[in-house]
MMTF fields as JSON, N, C-alpha, C and O atoms, coordinates in Angstrom:
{
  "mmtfVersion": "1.0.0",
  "mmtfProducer": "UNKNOWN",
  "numBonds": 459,
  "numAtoms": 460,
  "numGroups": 115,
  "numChains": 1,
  "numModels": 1,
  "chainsPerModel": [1],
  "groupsPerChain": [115],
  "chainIdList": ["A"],
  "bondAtomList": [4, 2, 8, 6, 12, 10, 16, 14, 20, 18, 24, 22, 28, 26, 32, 30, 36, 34, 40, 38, 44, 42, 48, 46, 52, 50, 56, 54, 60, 58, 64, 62, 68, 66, 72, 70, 76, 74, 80, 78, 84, 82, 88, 86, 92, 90, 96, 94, 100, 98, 104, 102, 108, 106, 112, 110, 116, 114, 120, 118, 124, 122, 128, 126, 132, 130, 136, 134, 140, 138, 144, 142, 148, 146, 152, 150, 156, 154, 160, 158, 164, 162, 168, 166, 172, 170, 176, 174, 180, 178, 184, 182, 188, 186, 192, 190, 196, 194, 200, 198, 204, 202, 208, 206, 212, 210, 216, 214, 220, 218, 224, 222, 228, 226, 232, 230, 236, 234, 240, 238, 244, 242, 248, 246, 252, 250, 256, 254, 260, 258, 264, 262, 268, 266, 272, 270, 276, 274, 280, 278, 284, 282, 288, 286, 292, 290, 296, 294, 300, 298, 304, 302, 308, 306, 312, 310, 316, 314, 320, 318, 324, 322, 328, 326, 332, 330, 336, 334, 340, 338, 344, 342, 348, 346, 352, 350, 356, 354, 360, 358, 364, 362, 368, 366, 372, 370, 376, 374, 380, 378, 384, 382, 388, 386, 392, 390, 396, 394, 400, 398, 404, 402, 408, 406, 412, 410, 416, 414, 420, 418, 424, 422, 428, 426, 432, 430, 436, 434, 440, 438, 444, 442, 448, 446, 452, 450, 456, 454],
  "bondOrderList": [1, 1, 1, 1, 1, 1, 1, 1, 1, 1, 1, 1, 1, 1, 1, 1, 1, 1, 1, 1, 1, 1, 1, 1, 1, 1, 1, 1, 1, 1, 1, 1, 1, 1, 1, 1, 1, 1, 1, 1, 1, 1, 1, 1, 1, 1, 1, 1, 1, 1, 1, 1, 1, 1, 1, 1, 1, 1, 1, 1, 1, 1, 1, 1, 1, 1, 1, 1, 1, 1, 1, 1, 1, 1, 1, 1, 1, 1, 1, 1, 1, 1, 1, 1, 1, 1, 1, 1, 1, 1, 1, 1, 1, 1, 1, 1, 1, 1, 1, 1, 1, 1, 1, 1, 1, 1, 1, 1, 1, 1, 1, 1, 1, 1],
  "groupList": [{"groupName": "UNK", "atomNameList": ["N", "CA", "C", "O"], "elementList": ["N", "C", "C", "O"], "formalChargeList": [0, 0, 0, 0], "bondAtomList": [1, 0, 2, 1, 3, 2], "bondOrderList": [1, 1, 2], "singleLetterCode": "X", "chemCompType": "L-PEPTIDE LINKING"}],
  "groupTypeList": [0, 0, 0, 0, 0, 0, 0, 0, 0, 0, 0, 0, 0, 0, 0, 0, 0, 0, 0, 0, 0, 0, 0, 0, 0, 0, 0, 0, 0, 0, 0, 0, 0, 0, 0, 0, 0, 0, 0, 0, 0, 0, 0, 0, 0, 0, 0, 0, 0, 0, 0, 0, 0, 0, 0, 0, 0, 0, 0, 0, 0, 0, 0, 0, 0, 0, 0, 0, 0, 0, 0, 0, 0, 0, 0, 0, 0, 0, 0, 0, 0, 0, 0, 0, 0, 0, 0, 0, 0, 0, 0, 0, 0, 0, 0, 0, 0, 0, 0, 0, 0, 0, 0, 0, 0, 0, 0, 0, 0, 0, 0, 0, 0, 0, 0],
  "groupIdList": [1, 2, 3, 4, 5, 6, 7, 8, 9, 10, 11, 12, 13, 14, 15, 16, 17, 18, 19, 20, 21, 22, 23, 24, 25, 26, 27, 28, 29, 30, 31, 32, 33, 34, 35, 36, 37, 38, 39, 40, 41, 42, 43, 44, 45, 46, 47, 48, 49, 50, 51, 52, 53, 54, 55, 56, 57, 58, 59, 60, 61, 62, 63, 64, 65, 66, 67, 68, 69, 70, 71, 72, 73, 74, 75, 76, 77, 78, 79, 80, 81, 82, 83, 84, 85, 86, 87, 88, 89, 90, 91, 92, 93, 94, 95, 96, 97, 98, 99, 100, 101, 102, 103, 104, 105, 106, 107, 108, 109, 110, 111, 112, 113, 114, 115],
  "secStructList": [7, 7, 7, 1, 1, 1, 3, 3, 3, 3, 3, 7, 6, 6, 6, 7, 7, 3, 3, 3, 3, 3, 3, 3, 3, 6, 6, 3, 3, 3, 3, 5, 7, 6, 6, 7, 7, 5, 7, 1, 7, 7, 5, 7, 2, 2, 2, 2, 2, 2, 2, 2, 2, 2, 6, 1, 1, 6, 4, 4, 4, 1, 7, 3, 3, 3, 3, 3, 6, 6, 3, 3, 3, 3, 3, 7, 3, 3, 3, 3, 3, 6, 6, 3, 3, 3, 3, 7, 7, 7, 7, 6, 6, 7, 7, 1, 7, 7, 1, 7, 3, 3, 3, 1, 1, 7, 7, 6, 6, 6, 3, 3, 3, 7, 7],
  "xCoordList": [50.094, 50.761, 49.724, 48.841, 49.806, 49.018, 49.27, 49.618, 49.372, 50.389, 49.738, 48.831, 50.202, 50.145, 49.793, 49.066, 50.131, 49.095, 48.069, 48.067, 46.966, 45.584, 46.34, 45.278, 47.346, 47.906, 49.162, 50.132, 49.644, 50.831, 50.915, 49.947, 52.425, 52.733, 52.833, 53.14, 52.628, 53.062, 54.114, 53.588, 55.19, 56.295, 56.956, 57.412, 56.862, 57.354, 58.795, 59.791, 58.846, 59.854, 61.129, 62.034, 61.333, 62.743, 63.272, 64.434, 62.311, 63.044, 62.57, 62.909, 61.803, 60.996, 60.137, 59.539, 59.864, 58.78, 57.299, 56.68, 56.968, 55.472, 54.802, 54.758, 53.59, 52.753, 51.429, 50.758, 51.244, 49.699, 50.043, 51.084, 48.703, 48.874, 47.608, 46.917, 47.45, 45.893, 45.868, 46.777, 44.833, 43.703, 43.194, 42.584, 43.427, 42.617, 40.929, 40.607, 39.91, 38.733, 37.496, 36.735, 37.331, 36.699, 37.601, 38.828, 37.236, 37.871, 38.885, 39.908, 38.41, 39.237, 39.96, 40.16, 40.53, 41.713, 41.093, 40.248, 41.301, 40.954, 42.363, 43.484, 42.147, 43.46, 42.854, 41.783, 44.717, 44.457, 45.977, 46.927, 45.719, 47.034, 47.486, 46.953, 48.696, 50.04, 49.135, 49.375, 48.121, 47.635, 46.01, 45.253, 45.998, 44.805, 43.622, 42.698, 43.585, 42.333, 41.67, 42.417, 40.614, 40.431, 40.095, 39.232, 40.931, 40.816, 40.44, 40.841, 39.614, 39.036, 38.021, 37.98, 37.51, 36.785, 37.529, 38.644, 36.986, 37.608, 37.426, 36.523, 38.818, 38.281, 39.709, 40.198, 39.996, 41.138, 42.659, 42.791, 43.493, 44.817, 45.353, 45.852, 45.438, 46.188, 45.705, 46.24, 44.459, 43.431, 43.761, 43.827, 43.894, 44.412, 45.148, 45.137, 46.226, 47.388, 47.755, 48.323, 47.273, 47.635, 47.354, 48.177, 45.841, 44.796, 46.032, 46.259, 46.823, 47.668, 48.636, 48.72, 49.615, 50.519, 49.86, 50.349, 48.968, 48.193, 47.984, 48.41, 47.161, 46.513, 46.954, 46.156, 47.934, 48.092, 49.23, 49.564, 49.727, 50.359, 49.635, 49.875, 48.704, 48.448, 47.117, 46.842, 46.202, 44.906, 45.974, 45.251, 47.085, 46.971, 47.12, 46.827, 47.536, 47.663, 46.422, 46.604, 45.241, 43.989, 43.683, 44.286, 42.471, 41.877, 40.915, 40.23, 41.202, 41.059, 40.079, 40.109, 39.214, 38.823, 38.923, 38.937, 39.025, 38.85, 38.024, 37.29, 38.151, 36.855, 37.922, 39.071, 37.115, 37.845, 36.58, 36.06, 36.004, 35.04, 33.47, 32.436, 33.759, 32.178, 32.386, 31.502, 33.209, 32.859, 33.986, 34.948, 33.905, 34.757, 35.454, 34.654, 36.584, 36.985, 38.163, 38.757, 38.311, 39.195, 40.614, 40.907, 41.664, 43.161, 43.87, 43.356, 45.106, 45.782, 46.473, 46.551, 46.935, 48.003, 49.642, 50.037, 50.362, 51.911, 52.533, 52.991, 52.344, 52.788, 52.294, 51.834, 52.146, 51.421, 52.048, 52.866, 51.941, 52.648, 51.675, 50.601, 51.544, 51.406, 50.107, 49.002, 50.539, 49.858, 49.894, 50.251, 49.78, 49.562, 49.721, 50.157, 49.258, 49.009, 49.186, 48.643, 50.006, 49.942, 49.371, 49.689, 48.534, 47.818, 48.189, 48.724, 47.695, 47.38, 46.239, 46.289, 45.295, 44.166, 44.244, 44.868, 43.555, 42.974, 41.515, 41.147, 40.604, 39.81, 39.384, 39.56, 38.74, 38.706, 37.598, 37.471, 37.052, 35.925, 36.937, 36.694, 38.2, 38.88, 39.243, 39.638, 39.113, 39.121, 40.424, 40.754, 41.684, 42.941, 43.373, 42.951, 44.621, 45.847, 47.186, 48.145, 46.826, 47.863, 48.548, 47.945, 49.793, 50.134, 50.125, 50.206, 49.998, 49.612, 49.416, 50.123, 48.817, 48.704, 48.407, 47.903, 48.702, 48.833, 48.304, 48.419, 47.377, 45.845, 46.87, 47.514, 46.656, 46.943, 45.898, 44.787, 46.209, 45.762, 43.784, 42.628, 44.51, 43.537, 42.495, 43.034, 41.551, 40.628, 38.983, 38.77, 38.412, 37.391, 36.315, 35.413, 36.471, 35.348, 36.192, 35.768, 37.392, 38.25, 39.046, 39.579, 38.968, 39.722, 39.216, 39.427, 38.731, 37.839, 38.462, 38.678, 38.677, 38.704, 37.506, 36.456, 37.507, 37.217, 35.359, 35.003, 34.717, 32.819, 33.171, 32.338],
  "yCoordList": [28.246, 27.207, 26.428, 27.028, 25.22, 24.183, 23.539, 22.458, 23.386, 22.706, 21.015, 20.846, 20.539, 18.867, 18.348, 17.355, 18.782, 18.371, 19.112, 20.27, 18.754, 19.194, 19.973, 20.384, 20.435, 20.682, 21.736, 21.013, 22.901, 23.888, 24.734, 25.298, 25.097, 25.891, 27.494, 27.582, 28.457, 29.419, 30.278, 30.67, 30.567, 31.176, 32.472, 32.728, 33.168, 34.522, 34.599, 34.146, 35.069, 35.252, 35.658, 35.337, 36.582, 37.29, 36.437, 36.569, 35.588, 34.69, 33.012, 31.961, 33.441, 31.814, 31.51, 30.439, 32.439, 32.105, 32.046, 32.845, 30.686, 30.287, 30.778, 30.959, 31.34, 32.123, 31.356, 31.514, 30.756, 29.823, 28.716, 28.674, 27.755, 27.021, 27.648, 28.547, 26.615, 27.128, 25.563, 24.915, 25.198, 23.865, 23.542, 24.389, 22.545, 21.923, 22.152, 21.95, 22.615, 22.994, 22.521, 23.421, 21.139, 20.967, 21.538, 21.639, 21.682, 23.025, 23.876, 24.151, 24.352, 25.628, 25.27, 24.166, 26.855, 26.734, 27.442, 28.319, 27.257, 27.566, 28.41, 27.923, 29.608, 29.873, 29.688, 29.836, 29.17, 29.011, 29.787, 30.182, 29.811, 30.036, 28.807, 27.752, 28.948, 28.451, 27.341, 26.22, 27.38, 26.301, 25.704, 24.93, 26.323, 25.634, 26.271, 25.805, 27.262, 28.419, 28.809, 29.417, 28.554, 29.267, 30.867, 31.523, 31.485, 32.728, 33.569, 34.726, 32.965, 33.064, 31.869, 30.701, 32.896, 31.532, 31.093, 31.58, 29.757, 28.655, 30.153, 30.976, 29.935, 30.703, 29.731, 28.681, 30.769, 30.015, 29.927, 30.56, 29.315, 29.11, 30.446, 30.498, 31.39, 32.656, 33.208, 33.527, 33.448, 34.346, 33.618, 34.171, 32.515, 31.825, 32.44, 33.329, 31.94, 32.221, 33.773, 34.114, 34.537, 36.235, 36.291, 36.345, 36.277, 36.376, 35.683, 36.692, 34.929, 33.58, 34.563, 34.856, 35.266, 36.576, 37.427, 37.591, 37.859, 39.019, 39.563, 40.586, 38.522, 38.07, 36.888, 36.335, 36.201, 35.057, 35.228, 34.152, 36.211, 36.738, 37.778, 38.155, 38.412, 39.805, 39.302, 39.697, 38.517, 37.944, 37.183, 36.892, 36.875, 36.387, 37.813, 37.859, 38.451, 39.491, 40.532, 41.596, 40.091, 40.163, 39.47, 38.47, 40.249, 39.819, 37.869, 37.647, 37.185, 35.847, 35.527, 36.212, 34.373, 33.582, 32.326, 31.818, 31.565, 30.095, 29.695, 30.418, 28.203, 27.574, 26.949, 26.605, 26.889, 26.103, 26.278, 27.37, 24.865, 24.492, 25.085, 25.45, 25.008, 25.451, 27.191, 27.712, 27.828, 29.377, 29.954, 29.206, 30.774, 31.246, 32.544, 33.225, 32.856, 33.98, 34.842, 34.303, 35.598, 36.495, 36.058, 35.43, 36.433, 36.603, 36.564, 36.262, 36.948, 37.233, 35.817, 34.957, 35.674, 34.694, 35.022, 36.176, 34.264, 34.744, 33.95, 34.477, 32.542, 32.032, 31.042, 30.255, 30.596, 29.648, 28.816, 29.33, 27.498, 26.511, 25.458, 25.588, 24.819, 24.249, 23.005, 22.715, 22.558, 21.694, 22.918, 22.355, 23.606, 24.616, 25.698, 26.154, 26.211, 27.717, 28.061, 27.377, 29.223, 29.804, 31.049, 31.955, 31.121, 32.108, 32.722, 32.093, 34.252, 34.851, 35.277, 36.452, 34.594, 35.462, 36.924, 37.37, 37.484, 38.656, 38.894, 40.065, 37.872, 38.164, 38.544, 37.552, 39.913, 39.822, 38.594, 38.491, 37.946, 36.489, 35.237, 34.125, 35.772, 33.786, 33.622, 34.524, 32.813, 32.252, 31.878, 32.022, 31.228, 31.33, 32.247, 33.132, 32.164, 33.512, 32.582, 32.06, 32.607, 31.889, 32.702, 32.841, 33.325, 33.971, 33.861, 34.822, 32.344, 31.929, 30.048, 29.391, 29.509, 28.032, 27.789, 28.541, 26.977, 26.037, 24.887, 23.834, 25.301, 24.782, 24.106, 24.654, 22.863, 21.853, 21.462, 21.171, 21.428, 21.246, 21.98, 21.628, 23.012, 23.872, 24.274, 24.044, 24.653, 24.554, 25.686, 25.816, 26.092, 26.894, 26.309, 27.001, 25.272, 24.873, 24.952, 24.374, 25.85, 25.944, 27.186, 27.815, 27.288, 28.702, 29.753, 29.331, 30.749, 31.575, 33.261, 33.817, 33.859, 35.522, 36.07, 35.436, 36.68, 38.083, 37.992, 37.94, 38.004, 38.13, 39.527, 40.428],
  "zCoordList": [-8.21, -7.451, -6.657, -6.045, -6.655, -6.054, -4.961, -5.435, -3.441, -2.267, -3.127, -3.942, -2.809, -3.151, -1.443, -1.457, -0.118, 0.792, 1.289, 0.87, 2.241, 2.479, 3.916, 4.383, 4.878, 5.396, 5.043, 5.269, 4.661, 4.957, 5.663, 6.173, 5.906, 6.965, 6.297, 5.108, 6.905, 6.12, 7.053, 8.095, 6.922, 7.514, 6.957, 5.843, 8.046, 7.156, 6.428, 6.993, 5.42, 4.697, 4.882, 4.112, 6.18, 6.355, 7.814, 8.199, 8.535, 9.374, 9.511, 10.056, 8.835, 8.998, 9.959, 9.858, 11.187, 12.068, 11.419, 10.717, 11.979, 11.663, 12.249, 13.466, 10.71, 11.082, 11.413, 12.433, 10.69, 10.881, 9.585, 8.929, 9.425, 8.458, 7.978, 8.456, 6.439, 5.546, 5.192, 4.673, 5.525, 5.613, 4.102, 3.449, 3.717, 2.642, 3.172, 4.343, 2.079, 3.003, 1.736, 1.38, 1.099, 0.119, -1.461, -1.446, -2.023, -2.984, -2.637, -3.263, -1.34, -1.006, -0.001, 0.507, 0.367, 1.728, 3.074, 2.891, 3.813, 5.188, 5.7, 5.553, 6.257, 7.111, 9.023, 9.611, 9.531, 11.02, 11.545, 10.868, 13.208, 13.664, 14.005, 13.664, 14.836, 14.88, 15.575, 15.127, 16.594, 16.892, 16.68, 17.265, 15.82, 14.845, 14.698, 14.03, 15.25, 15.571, 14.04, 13.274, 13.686, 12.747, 12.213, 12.796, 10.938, 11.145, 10.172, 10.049, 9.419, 8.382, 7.129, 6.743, 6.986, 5.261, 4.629, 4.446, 3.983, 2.917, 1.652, 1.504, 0.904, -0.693, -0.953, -0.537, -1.874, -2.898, -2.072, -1.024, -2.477, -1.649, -1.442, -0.318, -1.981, -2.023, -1.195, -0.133, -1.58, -0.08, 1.477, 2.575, 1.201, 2.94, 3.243, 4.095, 2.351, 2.878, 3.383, 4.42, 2.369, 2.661, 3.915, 4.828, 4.038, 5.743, 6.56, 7.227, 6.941, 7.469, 7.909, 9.102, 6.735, 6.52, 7.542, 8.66, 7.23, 7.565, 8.989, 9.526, 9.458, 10.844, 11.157, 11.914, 10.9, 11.511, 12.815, 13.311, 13.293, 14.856, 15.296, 16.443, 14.601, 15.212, 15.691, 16.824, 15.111, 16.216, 17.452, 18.405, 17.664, 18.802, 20.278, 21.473, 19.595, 20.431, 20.794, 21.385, 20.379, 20.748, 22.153, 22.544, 23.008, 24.101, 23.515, 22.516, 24.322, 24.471, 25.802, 26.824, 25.605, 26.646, 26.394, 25.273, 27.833, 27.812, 28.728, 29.402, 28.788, 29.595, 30.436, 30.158, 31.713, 32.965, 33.668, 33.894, 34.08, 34.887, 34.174, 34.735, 33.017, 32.62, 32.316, 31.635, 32.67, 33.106, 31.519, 31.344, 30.815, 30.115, 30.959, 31.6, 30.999, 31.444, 30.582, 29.648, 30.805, 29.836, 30.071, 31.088, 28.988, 29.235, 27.665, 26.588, 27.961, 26.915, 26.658, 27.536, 25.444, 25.076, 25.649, 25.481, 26.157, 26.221, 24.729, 23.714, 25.057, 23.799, 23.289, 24.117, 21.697, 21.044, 20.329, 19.566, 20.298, 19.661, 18.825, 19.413, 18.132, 17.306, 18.385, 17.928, 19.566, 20.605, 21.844, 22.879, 21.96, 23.577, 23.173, 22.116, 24.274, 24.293, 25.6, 26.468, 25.953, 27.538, 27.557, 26.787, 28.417, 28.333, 29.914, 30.827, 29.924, 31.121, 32.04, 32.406, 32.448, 33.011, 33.502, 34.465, 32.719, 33.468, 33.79, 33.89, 33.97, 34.149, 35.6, 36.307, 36.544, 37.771, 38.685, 39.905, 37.813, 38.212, 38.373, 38.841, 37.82, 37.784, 39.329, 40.066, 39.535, 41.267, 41.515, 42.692, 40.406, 41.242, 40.999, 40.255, 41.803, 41.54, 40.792, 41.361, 39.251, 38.677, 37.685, 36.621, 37.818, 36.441, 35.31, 34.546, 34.856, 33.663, 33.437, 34.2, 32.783, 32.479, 30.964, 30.13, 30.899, 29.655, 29.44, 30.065, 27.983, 27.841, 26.457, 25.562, 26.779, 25.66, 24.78, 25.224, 23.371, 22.898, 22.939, 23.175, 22.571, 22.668, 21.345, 20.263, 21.281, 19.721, 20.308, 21.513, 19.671, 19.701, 20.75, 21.222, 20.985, 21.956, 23.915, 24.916, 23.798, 24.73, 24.804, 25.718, 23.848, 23.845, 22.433, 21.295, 22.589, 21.687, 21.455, 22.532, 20.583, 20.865, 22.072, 21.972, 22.706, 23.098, 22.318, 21.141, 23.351, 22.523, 23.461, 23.564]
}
């Protein structure tokens, strides 16, 4: 099977919640999550997609950092959408006391897994 755009969604089968999409990537496919993170290598469409299946909710439930003011600090995701992400700090260095905020439009140069 071939998608006909450089863009699909992949949604699980028994309810339909979106899992990530898989990226047109030259030749190949790229898999991402729900908001664009990449989460794996370009190979063939199938291999995206599985990785997409696979890991495409369970990396979000991995330790996370983001950037605010230059500094990366730790926290978990609460929830991810397609344009935002809410996250939770836990890092003991973050300087407010905020239970959680929401980083729009968020991408690897802002929001990263866990080094």
């Amino acid at each position: 099977m071939s998608p006909e755009t450089d863009r699909h969604e992949i949604r699980r089968d028994d309810d339909g919640a979106l899992l990530g999409y898989v990226h047109r990537a030259g030749e190949g496919w790229e898999p991402y999550t729900v908001f664009g993170y990449p989460i794996g290598a370009a190979g063939p469409y199938e291999r995206a997609e599985q990785e997409v299946r696979r890991a495409g909710l369970d990396v979000l439930a991995g330790q996370w950092e983001f950037l605010e003011d230059g500094e990366w600090y730790r926290c978990v995701i609460l929830e991810a959408a397609a344009h935002e992400v809410r996250v939770r700090p836990v890092d003991h260095r973050y300087p407010h006391h905020r239970y959680s905020l929401t980083l729009e439009h968020p991408g690897p140069r802002t929001l990263r897994p866990a080094r």
